[in-house]
KOLKE-537299 format. One record per atom (N, C-alpha, C): x, y, z. Coordinates in steps of 0.1 Angstrom, whole numbers, plus 5000, padded with zeros to 4 digits. Atoms other than C-alpha are relative to their C-alpha. Example, Ala and Ser with C-alpha at 12.3 -4.5 7.8 and 13.67 -1.06 7.14 Angstrom:
500949885000512349555078500950125000499149895000513749895071499250115008
This chain:
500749935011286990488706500749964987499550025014287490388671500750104996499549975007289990528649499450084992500649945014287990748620500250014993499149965012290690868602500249844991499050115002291590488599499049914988500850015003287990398594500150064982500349925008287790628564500949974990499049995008290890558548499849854996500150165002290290178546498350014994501350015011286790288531500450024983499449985012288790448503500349914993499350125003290390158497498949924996501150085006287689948495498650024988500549945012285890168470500649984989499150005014288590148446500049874999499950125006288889808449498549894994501450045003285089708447499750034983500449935012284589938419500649934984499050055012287689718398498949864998500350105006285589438397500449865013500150074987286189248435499849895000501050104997285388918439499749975013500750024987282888878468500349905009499650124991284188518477501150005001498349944995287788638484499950095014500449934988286388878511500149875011499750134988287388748543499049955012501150094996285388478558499750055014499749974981285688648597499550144996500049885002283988968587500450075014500449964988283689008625501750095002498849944996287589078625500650135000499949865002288389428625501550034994498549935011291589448598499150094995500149855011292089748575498949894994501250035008289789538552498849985002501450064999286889408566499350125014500849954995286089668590499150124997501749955003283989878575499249974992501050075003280989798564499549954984499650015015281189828529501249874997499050145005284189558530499349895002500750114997281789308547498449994992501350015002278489368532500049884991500350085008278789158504500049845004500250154992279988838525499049995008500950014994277188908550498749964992501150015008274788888522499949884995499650125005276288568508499849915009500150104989276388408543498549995003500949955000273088518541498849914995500350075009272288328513499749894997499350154998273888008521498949985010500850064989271587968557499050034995501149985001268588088539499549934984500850045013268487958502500449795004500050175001270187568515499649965011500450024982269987548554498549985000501250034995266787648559498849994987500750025014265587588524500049834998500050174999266387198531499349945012500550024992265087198561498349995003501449995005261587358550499249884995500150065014261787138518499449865008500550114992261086838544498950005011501249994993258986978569498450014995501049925003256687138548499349864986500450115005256086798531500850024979499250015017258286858488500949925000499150115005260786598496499749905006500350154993261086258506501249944996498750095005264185998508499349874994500550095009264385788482501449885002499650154995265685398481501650015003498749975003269385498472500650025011498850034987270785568507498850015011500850034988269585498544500750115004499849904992269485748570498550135001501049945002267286068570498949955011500950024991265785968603499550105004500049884994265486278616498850034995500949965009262986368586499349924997500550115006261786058585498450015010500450034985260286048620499750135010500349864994260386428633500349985015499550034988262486258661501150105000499249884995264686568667500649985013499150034987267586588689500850145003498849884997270086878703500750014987498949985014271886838675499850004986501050015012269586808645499750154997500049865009270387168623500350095012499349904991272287298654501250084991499049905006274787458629499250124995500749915000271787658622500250165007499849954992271987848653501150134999498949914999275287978653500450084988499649995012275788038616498850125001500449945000272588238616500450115011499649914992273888438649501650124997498649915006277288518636499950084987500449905003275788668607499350125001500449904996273488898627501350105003498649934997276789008641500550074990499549925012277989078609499250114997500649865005275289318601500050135012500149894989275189458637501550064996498349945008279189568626498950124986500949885010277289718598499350115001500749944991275289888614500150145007500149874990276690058642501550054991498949965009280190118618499450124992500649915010278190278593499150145006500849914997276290488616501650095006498849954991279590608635500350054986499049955009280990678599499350134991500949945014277790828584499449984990500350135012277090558560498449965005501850044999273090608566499449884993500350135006272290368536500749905003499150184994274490068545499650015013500550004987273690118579498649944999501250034997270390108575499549844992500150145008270789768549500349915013499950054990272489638581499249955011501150044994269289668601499049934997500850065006267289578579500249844998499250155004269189238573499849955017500050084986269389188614498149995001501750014996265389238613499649804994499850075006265688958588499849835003499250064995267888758602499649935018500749954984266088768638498749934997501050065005263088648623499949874998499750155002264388308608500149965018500350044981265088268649499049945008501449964995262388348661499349914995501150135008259988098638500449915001499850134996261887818647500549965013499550034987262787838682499150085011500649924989260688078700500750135005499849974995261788258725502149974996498550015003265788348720501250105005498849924995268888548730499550174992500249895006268188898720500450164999498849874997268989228736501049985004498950024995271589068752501049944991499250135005272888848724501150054994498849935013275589038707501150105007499649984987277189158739501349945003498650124994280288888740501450114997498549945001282689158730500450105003500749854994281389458745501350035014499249974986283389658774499749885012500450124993281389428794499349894999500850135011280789128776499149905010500850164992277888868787500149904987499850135005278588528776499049895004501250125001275288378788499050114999500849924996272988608776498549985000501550034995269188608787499049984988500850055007266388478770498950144998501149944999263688758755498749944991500950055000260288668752499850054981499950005020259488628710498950104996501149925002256388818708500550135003498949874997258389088722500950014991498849955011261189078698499150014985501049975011258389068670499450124997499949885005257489358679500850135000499249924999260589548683500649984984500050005014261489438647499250074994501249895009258589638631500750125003499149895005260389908648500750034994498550025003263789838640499950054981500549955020261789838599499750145000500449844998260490188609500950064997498749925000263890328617500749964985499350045015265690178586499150084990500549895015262990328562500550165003500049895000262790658579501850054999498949975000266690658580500250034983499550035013266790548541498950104992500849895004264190858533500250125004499449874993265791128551501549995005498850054997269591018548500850125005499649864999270491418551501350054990499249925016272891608527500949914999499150095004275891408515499949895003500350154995274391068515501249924995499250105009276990778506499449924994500850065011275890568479500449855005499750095000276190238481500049924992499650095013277789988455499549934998499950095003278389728440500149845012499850144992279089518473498449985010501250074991275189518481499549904988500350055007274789208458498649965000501550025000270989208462499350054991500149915011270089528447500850084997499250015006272689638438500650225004500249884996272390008460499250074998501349905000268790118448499549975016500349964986267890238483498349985000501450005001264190228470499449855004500250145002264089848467500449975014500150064989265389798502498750065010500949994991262689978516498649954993501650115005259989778495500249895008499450164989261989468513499250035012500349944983261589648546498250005001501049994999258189718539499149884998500750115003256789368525500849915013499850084987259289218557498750065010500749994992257289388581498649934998500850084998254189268564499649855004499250114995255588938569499549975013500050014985255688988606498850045005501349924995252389168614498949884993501350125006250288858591500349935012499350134993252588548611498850055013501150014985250888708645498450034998501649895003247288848630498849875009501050094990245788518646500250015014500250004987246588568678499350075004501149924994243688688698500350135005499949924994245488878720500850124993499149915010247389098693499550024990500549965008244889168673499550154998499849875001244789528680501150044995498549885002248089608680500149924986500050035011248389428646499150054989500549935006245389608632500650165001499149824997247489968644500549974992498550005009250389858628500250034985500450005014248689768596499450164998500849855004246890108596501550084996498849925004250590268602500950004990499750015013251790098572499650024989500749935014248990168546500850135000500049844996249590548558501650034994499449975003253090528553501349914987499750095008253490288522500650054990499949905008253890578499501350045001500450025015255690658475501049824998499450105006257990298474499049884997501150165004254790008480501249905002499950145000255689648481501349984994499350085011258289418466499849964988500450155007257589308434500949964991499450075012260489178419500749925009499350124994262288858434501250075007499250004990264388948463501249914998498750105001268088778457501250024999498349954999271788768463500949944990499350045008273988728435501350025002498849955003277688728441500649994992499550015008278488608414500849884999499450164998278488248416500749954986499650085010280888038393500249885003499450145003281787688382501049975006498450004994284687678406499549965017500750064980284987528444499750095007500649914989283387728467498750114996500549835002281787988445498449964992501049995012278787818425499149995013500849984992275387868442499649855007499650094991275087668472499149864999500950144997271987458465500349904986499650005010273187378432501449885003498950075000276487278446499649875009500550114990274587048474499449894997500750085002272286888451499949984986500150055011273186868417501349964995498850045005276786868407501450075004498749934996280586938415500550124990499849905012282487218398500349984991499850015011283387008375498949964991501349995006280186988365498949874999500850185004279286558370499250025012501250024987276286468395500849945008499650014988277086428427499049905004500950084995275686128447498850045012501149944997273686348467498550084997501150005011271386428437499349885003501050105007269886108438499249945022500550044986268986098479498950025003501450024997266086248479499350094986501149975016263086398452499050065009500749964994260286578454498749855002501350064993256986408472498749954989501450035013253786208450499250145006501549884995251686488470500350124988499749855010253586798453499850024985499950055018253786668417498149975002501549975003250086588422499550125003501049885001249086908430500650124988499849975016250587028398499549954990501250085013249086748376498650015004501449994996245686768394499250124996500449895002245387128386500450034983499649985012246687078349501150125005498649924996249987318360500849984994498350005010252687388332501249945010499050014983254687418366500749894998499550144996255487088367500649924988499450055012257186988333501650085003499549954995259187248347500950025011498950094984260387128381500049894997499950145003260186788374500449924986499650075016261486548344499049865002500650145001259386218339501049875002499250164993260685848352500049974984500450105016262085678320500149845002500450125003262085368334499849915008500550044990260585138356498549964997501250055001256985068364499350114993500549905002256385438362501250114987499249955008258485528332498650074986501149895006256685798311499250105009500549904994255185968339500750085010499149914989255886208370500049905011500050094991256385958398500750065009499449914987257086138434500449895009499950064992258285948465499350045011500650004987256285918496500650065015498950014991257686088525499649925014499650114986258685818553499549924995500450115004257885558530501249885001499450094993259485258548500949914987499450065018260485078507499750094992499849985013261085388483500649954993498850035013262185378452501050054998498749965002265385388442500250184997499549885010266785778429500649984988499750075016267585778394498850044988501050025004265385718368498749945000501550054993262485548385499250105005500749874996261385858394500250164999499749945003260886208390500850125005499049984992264086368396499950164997500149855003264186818397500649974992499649945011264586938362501750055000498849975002268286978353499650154987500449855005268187388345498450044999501750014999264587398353500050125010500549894989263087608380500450025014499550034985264487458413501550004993498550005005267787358396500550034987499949905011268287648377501350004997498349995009272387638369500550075013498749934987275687648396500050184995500149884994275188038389498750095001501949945000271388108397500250075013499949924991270688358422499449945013500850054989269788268457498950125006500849924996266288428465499750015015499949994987265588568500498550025005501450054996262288638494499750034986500549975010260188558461498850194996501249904998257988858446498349875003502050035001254888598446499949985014500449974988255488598486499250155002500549855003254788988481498950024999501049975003252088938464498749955005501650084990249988688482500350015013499949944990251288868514498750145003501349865004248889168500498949944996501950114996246188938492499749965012500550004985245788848526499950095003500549894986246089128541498950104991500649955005243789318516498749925001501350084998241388998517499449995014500250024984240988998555499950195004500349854993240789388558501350095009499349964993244089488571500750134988499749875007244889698542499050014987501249955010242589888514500449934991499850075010241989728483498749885000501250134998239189508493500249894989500250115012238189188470500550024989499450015016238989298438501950035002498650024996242489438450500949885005499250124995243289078467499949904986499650095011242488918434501150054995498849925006244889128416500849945006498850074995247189038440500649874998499550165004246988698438500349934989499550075015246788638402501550024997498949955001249888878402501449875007498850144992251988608428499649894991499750165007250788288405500950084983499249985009252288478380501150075002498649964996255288598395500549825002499150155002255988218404500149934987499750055015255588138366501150054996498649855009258088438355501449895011498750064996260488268385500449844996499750185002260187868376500649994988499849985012260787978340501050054997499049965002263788208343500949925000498450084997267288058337500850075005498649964996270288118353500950104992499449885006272588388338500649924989499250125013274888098321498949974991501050055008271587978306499250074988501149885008270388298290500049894985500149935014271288228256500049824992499950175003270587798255498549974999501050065005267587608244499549965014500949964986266587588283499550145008501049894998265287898286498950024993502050065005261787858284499050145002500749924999261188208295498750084995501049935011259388338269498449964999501250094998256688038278499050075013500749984987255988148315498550095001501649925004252788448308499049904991501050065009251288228281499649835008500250074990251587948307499250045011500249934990250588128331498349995000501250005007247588198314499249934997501150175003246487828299499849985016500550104984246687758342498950075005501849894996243588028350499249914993501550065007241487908322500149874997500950154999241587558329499649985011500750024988240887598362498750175003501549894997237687868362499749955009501050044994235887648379500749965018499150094986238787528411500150095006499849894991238587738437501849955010498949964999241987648444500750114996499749945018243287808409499050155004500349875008240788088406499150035009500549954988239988348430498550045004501849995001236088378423499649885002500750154998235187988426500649975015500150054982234287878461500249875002499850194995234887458457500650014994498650045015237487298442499249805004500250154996236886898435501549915002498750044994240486838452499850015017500049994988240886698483498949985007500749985000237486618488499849925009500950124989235586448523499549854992500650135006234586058514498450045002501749965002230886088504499650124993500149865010231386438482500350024991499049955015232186588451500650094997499249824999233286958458500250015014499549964985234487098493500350194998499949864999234387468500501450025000498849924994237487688501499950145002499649824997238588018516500550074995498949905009240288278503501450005005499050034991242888218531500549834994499350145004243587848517500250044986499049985008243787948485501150064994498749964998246188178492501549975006498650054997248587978508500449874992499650135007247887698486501150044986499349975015249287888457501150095004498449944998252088058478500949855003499350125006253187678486500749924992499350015007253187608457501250034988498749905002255487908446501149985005499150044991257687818472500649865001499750154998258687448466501650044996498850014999261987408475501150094997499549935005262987708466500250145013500349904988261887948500499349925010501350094994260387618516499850045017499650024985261387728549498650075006501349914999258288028545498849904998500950084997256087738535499349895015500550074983256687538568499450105011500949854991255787908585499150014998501449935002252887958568499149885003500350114997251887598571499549985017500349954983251887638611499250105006501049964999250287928607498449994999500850005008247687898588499249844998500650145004247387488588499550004986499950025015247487498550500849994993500950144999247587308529500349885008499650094990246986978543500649864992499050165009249986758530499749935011499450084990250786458543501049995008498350054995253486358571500349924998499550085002255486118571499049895006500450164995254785738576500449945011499450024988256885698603500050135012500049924993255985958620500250025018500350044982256485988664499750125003501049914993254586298666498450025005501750104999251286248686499150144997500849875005249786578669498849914991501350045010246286518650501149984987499650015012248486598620501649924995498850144999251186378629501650094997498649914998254286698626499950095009499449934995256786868642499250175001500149855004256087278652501050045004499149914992259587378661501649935003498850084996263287298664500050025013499450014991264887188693501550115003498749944992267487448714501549864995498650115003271187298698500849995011498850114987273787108722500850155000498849894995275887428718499250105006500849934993273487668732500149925016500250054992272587418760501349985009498749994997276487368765500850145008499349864992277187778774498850075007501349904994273587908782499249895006500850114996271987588803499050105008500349934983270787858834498850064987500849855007268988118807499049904987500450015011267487848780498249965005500950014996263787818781499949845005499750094993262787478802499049944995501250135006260487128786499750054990500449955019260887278750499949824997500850135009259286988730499549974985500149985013259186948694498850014991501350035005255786858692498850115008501249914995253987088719500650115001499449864996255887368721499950114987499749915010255187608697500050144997499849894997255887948688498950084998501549954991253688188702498950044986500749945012252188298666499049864995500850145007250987918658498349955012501350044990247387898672498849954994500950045005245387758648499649874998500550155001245387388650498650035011
């Protein structure tokens, strides 16, 4: 049995020292370890959040960024087979895996620490994070270690633990959201507050249960096509209108700030991956890859501010003066550099080494409630799903437009632009039923032998969360993409997937999994036919 007194006294401690001003990337990297510092949950929160950060704004935010068709390798280095070809191996984003599980861990500490000590709100941040966290899983692998997985240290530890079925853990997550709200709404008399070391929100307990509440919607859309779970998916939704009251939705950008700086280790991670060292020069990894001709056209095709924004123009070359993308799996790109157009330095994607890493945008939020309002799963009918929607193309304006904290007070903050942008992109598209949620055709994209093509309300909702999400949350794009089969980028050129649409649905089980859990891992996983159980719409 745990210590309490010891518990309690090492909370003090950690109060006093949080409160002076802490830095989060000094916290020690093993939250799992149980010193006076890091074992209660309040000492670890902040690095769980940060680790948090790292697998979800670069990991699976680079990994997206390629699936989901926004990047492409350009002439400057060889390699990038993997993405080239969607030849996937054991080993191809197996650090994934583990890095993602060891964080669950961290919150499960959170969790049951915080409940043992009374720490209702952190506790319940803790669940809420493993719901999270369990999810990223789940959408790329299927079927995964689950009630058993967290077990290796236990009185009776399992070290190969069993596989539970994913539609099953899908829906024990919706619980798992249940409990965390109702925990974080009825904390009981002397609640503990919680600081400064939840660098997300920062301890408004209100904001995590809008999270909680737009996660679950999350999870209840992902399966709404599946035939056989279309009841219990319309329950669910009924149980959430009913108990939406009084917090509602997310609508402000979901993100963890520890407080990245200009220094090794600490500046934000995609930043440090893809634009420059701490000492501030570009890195040769800047110039490997760029975004896609597809993505940049569907910004200039739609006249889209957006794109002056993410992108800088080629100055020189064939295509110098314009936006020029690379092709993905184009067997002779062009070089990186100036031949093409490279993400905006302090722009929208590469907003400055101390920009926040988002976990989830508000314009997912909001075109999460346009669907489900436009499809009938929650009130609001038609006019409420426009609202919504317009509301997400203009939350992705307010996000491509904000600068970095360093940036506030510099001639790249364009902020001020984003609503009146926002604005010129509606009224030039009246007529694009991409763009605007009353027009039924758009003349994009269009069958040979036509001039307009119908759209749904369902494509143009994911077209314009897409495009919210470029490189920035891409990983929810390749999700929704699977889901949904929208929109329809291109794959690659080299592609060796024999799908109609020529991609991947699914990573491959990593060499280290396969290495301790061979007996328990599911059997003829396949990258191309195997997909998770929510993807049924090709």
């Amino acid at each position: 049995m745990k210590n309490t007194s010891k518990f309690l006294a090492a909370l003090v401690l950690v109060s006093l020292t949080t409160s002076c001003g802490d830095d989060f990337f000094d916290i020690n990297e093993n939250p799992n370890s149980l010193t006076l510092e890091s074992a209660t949950p309040n000492a670890i929160l902040a690095q769980a959040l940060k680790v948090t950060a790292d697998n979800y704004g670069l990991t699976l935010n680079t990994y997206g960024s390629w699936t989901a068709g926004y990047w492409g390798k350009t002439g400057t280095v060889n390699g990038y087979n993997p993405e080239r070809t969607y030849t996937y191996s054991s080993t191809y984003q197996q650090g994934l895996w583990g890095s993602v599980y060891d964080n669950i861990k961290d919150y499960d500490n959170i969790e049951k620490n915080g409940a043992d000590l009374g720490l209702v709100y952190i506790s319940s941040i803790g669940k809420i994070m493993k719901v999270l966290n369990y999810q990223l899983l789940v959408d790329q692998y299927g079927d995964i270690p689950y009630s058993q997985s967290l077990q290796s240290d236990s009185p009776t530890p399992i070290l190969a633990p069993q596989y539970d079925k994913a539609e099953d853990i899908y829906k024990d997550l919706v619980v798992k959201l249940d409990e965390a709200i109702a925990a974080i709404r009825t904390p009981g008399a002397n609640a503990v507050a919680v600081g400064p070391e939840d660098i997300v929100f920062g301890g408004t307990m209100a904001n995590w249960v809008r999270f909680a509440n737009t996660l679950k919607l999350r999870i209840l859309l992902r399966q709404s096509f599946v035939p056989a779970l279309d009841g219990y998916v319309r329950a669910e939704m009924t149980k959430l209108q009913a108990q939406l009251a009084p917090e509602g939705f997310t609508t402000t950008d979901v993100a963890a700030q520890p407080g990245y700086l200009q220094t090794a280790g600490k500046q934000n991670p995609f930043w440090n991956a893809y634009r420059a060292n701490p000492a501030g020069a570009r890195i040769a990894q800047s110039n490997y890859q760029a975004g896609t001709q597809y993505i940049i056209d569907q910004y200039e095709q739609n006249s889209d501010p957006r794109v002056s924004q993410l992108y800088v123009l080629a100055t020189a070359g064939a295509f110098n003066g314009k936006y020029k993308g690379v092709v993905l799996g184009d067997p002779n790109p062009l070089p990186g550099g100036t031949q093409i157009s490279r993400w905006k330095d302090y722009g929208g994607i590469l907003k400055g080494f101390d920009a926040s890493t988002p976990l989830m945008l508000a314009a997912e939020s909001y075109f999460l409630q346009a669907e489900a309002k436009s499809r009938g799963f929650l009130t609001g009918g038609d006019a409420g799903a426009k609202t919504d929607f317009n509301n997400g193309i203009r939350a992705s304006f307010v996000y491509f437009y904000a600068p970095a904290p360093s940036r506030a007070a510099t001639t790249s903050n364009v902020s001020a632009n984003a609503v009146a942008d926002y604005t010129k992109y509606l009224t030039a598209n009246t007529t694009n039923g991409l763009v605007d949620w009353d027009a039924a055709t758009t003349t994009l994209g269009v069958p040979a032998g036509s001039t307009t093509r119908p759209v749904s309300k369902l494509e143009k909702i994911i077209y314009q969360k897409y495009l919210a999400m470029n490189s920035v949350t891409a990983i929810e794009a390749w999700n929704e993409y699977r889901r949904t089969t929208f929109p329809k980028f291109p794959a690659s050129l080299q592609s060796s997937s024999p799908r109609a649409d020529k991609l991947p649905v699914r990573l491959l089980y990593p060499q280290t999994e396969i290495s301790t859990n061979f007996s328990n891992i599911p059997e003829n996983i396949n990258q191309f036919t195997s997909k998770i159980f929510w993807d049924v719409m090709d």
